[in-house]
C-alpha positions in Angstrom: 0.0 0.0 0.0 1.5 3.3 -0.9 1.6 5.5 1.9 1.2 9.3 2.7 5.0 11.1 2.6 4.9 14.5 4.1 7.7 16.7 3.3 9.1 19.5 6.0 10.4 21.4 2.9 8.5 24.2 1.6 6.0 23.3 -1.0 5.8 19.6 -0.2 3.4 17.7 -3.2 1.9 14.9 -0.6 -0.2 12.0 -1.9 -2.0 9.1 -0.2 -3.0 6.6 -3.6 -4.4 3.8 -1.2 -7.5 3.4 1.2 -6.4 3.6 4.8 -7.1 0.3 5.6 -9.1 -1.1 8.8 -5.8 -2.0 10.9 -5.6 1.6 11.2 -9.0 2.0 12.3 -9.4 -1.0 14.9 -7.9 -0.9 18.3 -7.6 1.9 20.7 -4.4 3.0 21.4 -3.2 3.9 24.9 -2.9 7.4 26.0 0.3 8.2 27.9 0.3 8.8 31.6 3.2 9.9 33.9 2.8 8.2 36.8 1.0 4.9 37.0 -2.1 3.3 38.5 -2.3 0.7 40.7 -5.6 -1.3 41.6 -7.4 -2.8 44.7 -8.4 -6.8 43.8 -6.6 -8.2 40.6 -8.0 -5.4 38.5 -6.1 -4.6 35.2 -6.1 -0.6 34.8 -4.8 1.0 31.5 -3.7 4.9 31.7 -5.9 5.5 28.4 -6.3 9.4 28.2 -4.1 11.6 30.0 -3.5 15.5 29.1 -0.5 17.0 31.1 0.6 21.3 31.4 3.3 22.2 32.5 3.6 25.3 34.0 7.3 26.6 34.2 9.1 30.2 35.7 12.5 30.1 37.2 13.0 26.9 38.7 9.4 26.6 39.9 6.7 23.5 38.0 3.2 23.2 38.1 2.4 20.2 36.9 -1.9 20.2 36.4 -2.9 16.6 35.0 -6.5 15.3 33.6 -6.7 11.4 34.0 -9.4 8.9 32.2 -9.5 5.6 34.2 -10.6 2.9 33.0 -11.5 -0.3 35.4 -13.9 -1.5 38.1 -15.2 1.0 40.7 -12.7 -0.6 43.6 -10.7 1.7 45.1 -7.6 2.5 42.9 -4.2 5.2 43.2 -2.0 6.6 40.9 1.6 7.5 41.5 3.6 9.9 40.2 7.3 10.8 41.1 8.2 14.1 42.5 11.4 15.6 43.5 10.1 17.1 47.3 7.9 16.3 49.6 4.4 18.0 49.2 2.4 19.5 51.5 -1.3 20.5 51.5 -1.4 23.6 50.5 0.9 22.5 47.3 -2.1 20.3 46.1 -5.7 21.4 44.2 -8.0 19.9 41.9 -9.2 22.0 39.0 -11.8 22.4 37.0 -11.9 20.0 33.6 -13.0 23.0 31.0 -9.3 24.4 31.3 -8.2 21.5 29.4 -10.7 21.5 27.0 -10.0 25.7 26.8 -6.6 24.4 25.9 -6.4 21.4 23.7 -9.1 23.4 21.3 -7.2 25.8 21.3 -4.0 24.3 20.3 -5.3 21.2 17.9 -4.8 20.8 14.7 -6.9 23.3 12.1 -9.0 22.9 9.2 -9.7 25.5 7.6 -11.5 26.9 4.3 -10.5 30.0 1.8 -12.9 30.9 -1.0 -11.8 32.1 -4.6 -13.6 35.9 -4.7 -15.6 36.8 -8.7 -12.1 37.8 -10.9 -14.0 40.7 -12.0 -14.6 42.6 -9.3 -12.3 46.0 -7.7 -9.2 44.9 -5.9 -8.6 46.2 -2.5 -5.9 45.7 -0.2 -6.8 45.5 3.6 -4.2 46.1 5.9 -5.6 43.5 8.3 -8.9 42.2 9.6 -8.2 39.3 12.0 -10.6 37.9 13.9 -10.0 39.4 17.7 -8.4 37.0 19.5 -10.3 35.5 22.0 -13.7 35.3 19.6 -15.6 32.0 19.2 -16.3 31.2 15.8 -18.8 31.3 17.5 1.6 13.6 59.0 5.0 12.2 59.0 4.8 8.6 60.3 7.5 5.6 59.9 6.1 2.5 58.1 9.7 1.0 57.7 8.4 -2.0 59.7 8.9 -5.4 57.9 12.4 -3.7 56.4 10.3 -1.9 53.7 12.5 1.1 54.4 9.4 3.1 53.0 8.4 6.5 55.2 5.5 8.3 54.7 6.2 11.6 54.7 2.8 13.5 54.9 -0.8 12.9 54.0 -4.0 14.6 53.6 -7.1 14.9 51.1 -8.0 16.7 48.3 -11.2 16.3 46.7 -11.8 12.4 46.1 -8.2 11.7 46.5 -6.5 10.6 49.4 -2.7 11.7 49.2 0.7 10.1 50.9 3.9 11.3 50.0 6.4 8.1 50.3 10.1 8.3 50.4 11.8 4.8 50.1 15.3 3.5 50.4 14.7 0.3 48.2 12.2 -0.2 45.3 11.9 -3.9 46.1 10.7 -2.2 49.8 8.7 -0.2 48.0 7.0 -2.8 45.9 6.0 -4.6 48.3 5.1 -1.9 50.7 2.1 -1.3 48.0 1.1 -5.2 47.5 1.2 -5.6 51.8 -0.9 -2.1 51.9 -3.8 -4.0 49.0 -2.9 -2.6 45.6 -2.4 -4.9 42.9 0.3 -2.8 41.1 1.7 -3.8 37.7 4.2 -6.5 37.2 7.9 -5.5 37.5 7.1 -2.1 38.9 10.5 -2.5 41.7 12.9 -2.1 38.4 11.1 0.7 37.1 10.7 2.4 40.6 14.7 1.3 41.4 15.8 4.8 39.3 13.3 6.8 41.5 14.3 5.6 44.3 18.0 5.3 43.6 17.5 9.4 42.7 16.0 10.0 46.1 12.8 10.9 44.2 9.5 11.5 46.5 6.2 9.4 45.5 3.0 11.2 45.1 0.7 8.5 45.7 -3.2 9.3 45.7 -5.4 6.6 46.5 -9.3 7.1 45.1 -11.7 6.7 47.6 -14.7 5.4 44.4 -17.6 6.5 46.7 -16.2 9.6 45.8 -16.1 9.6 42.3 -18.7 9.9 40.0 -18.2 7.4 36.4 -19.8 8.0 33.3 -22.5 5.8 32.1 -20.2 3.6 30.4 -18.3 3.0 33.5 -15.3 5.5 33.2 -14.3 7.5 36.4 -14.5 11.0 35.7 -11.6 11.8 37.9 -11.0 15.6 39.3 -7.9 17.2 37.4 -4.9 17.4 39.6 -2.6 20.4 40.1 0.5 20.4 42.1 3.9 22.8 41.9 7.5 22.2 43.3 10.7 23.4 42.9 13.4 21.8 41.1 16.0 23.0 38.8 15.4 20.3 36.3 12.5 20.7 34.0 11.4 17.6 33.5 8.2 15.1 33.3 8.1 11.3 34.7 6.9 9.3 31.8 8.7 5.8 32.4 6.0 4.9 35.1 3.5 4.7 32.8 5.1 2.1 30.6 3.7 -0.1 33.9 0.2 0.7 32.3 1.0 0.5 28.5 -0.4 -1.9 26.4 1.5 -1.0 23.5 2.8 1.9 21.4 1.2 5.1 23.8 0.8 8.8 23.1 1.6 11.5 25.2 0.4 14.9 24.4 2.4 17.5 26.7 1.3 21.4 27.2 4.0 23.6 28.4 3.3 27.0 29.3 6.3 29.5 29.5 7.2 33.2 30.2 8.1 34.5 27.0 9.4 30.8 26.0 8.5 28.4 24.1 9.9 24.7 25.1 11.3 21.6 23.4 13.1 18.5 24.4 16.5 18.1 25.3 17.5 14.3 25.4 14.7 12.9 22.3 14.9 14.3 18.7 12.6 17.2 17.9 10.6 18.0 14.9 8.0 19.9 13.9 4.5 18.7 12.5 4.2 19.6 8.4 1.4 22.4 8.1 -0.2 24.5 5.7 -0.9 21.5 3.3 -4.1 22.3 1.1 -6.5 19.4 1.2 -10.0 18.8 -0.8 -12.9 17.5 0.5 -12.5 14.0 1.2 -10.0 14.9 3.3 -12.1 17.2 5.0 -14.8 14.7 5.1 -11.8 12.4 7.4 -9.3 14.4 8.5 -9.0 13.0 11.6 -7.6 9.6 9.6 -5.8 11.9 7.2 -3.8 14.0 10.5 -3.0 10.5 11.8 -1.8 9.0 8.7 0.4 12.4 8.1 1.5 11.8 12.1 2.8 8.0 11.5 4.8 9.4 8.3 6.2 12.6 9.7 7.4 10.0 12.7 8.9 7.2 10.6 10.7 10.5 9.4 12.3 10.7 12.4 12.1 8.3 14.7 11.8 8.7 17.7 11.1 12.3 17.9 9.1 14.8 19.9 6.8 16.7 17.7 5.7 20.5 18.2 2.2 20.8 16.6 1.5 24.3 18.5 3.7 27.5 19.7 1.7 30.7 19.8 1.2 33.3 22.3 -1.9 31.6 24.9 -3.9 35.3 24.7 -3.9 35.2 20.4 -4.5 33.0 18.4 -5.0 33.3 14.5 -7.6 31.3 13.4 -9.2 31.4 17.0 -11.4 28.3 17.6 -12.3 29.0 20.8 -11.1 31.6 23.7 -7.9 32.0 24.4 -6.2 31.6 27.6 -6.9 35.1 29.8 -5.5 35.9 33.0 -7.8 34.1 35.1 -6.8 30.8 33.6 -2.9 32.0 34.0 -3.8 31.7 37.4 -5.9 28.4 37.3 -2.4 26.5 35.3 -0.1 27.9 38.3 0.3 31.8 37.8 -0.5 31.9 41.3 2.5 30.4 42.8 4.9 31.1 40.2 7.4 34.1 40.6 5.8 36.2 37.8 2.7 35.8 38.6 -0.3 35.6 35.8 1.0 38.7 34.0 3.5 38.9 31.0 3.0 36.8 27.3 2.8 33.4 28.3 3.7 30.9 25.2 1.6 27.8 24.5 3.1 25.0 23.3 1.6 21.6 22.5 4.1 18.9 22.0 3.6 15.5 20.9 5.3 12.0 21.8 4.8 8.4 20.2 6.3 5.8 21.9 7.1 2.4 23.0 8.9 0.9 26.0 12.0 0.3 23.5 11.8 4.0 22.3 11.4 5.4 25.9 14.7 5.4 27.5 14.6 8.5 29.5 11.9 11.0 31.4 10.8 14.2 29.2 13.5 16.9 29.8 12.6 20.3 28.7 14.5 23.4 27.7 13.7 26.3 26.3 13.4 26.9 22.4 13.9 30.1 20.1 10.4 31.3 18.1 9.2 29.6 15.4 6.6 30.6 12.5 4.9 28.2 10.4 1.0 27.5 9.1 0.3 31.3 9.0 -0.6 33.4 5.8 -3.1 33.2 2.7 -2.9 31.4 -0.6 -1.0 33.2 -3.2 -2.7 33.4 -7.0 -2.1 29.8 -7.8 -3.7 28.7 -4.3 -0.1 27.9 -2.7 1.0 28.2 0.4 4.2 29.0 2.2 5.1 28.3 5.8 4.7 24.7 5.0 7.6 24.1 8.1 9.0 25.4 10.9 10.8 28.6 10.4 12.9 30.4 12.8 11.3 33.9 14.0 13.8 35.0 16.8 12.1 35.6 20.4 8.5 34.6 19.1 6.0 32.7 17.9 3.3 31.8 15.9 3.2 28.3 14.8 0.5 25.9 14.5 -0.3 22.7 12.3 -3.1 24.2 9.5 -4.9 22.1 6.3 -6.0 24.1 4.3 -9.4 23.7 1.4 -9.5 26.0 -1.0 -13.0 26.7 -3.1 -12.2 28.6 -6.6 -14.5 30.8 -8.3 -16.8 28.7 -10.7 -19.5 31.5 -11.4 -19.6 33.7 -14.7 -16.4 35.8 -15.9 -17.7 38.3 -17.9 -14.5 41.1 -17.8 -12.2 41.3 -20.3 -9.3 41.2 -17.8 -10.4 38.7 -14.9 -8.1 38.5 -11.7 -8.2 35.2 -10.7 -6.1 34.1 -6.9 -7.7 36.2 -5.0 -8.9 34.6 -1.7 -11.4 35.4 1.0 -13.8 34.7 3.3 -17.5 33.5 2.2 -19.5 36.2 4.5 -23.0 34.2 4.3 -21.1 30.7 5.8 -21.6 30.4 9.7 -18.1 30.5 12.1 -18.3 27.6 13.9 -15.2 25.9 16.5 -13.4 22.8 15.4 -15.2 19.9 16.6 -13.6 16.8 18.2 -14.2 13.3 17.5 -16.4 11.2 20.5 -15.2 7.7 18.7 -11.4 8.4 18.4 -10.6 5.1 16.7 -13.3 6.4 13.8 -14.8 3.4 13.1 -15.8 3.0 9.6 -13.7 6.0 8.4 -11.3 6.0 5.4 -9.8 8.2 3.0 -10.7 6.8 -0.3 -8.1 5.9 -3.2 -6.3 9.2 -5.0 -6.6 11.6 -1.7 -4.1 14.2 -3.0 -3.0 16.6 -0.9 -0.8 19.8 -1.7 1.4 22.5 0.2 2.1 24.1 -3.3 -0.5 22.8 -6.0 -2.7 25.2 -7.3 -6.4 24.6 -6.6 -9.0 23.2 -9.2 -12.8 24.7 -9.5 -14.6 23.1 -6.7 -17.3 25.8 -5.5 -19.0 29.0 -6.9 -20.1 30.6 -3.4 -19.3 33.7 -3.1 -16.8 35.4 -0.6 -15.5 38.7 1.2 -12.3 40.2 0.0 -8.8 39.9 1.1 -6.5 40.6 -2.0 -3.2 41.5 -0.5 0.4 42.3 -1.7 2.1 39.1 -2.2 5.4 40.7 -0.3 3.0 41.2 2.4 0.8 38.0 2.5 3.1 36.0 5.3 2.9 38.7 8.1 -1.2 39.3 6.9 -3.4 37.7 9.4 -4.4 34.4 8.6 -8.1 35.3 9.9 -8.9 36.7 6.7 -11.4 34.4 5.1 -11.3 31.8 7.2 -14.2 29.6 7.7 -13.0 26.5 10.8 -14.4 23.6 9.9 -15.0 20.7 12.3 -11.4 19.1 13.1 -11.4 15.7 14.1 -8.0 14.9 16.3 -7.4 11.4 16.7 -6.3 10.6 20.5 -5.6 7.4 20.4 -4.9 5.1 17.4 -5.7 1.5 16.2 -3.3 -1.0 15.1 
């Protein structure tokens, strides 16, 4: 089967000749977790959709978490390593719109241009973005038994009931968890031994289930988790959750920094392709045509870490949704960090696919010069620049954008038509990306001969009409990407079959 080949070079010609065929489209794929869960009984819980932000200033981390369980309504933890004890006060639960707030805001975009009648006036608008923001639309010993495991406070928060552990052997430690009833995953004392070897603290919060309320399909609807320390190593605990993994996992990381945009320091880095222009059968799938461009731009590089977002968190250009304002600063941490909520907070979404053979090492972060990429309008052939990462000095503006384009198929009746010029079509509603409820799509394929193109012009497709937005090639990069935009709904695969 031929497959989807995404070039990071500018004007990449991308092509998918084949079906995408049901393997893709079966199984559910595990979401990525940081800690990992252990169970009352002999209950088998799988970490299956986990979305982490990372709050960082000076040497401070807030680390807010949303967990999906999945598993009988026994009593159940989690764990997670942290590098100091925590206290009550370091410990809150928040509320879950603040990660839907920010995974709409930094998904994947699909959006639509419309080809404007070639005989009417040119005009040049110096700008006419969208506003940002707008909705289109106790310390006690338990060392007994020679577990050399201290408990070094405890309280609760919400449905959770927290202990902080300390332990001087992970075999101790291990046990310590069988003898105290939790059935945690096999081989968990050599996964824990680099933890413990580290001096590494244990958050360990144990779900009282006559507090939590589940879904009707059984699924705990956990309280998101928010908790800050201090350490002078930027970093997220990911090879706990290989305890959980029944497979290949994904692990969708937010950072939020000062000014800064983040990347990883010990894993390869790339950057998601953007500002390809699609048709409608990929627009009828995209969330099969994103993953499909997400396996290839990974067997690219293997083994990377992929930034598919880094914008400013108060703008946004198109905006599906509102942006991130001071008050949700505050919610992701801006409360107990040094600066406070104020200054230009950068969003970054980075993405990570791997397996317990890829996953050597925990997430390391450092910061990142700007990048641009999946901003400006189509020039007069419908092509696009942008189609990659480009360096921008101290900011940024990069997001992964596909692009369907709709040229003009009424009358041309001048003598001297203009043709290229692409707008907006004022009569078609705004509307918010929408999100897949099935991720594994069931049913969904792209069919044979899907072409898709970051530098092909377009071919008629539409007659409806549109506003205006003719602008000065030289000029059409730093233009506002909100003229003529229409967001269409934006399926984002979350977890994949196989």
């Amino acid at each position: 089967m031929s497959r989807l080949v995404p070039s990071l070079a500018p004007a990449p010609l991308i092509t998918l000749l084949a079906a995408l065929g049901a393997s893709l489209l079966a199984t559910p794929q595990a979401r990525a977790f940081c800690g990992f869960y252990v169970a009352g009984a002999d209950a088998s819980l799988y970490n299956d959709a986990t979305m982490v932000v990372l709050m960082r200033d000076g040497q401070r981390t807030v680390l807010s978490m949303q967990n999906s369980y999945t598993g009988p309504t026994e009593d159940f933890a989690m764990i997670v390593p942290v590098p100091e004890v925590l206290h009550e006060e370091d410990v809150r639960t928040l509320p879950r719109e603040i990660f839907r707030n920010i995974d709409q805001l930094s998904a994947p975009r699909l959006v639509e241009y419309w080809e404007e009648d070639p005989c009417q006036p040119q005009y040049r608008y110096e700008g006419m973005a969208v506003p940002s923001g707008a909705v289109m639309d106790e310390s006690a010993s338990e060392s007994g038994g020679g577990y050399q495991v201290q408990i070094e406070a405890q309280f609760s928060v919400a449905e959770y009931d927290v202990v902080i552990l300390s332990a001087g052997d992970s075999n101790g430690l291990e046990r310590w968890l069988h003898d105290e009833g939790y059935n945690i995953p096999s081989g968990a004392a050599r996964v824990l031994r680099p933890y413990v070897e580290s001096g590494t603290k244990f958050f360990v919060a144990k779900i009282d289930a006559e507090r939590v309320q589940f879904d009707a399909n059984g699924r705990a609807v956990l309280s998101p988790l928010r908790f800050h320390f201090d350490d002078p190593h930027f970093q997220l605990p990911v090879r706990l959750g290989l305890l959980n993994s029944q497979g290949e996992q994904d692990l969708i990381v937010h950072t939020l920094g000062n000014g800064t945009r983040y990347e990883v320091a010990n894993y390869p880095n790339a950057t998601i392709p953007t500002n390809i222009v699609v048709d409608q059968q990929v627009r009828d799938h995209f969330g099969a045509f994103y993953e499909r461009l997400l396996e290839e731009t990974l067997q690219q590089h293997p083994g990377a870490v992929l930034t598919e977002y880094a914008w400013s968190a108060s703008s946004c250009d198109p905006c599906p949704g509102p942006t991130l304002d001071g008050s949700d600063i505050l919610t992701l941490g801006g409360d107990v960090v040094p600066s406070g909520a104020g200054g230009d907070w950068v969003l970054t979404r980075l993405h990570f696919r791997y397996t317990e053979q890829i996953l050597g090492e925990d997430l390391v972060f450092r910061p990142a010069p700007g990048i641009r990429g999946g901003n400006g309008i189509p020039d007069a052939d419908g092509r696009l620049s942008e189609t990659g990462a480009i360096p921008s000095g101290s900011w940024n503006s990069f997001q992964g954008r596909y692009v369907q384009l709709h040229p003009w198929e009424g009358e041309i009746s001048c003598r001297n038509p203009v043709r290229g010029q692409w707008g907006y079509n004022n009569r078609a509603p705004i509307s918010a990306p929408g999100r897949l409820q099935d991720p594994t799509l069931s049913g969904a394929a792209l069919p044979a001969g899907v072409s898709t193109s970051g530098s092909g012009s377009a071919s008629p497709q539409s007659s409806r009409g549109c506003g205006r937005c003719t602008v000065d090639p030289r000029e059409s990069a730093a233009l506002p990407t909100a003229i003529g935009l229409v967001l269409l709904g934006a399926a984002f695969l979350r977890r994949r079959g196989r």
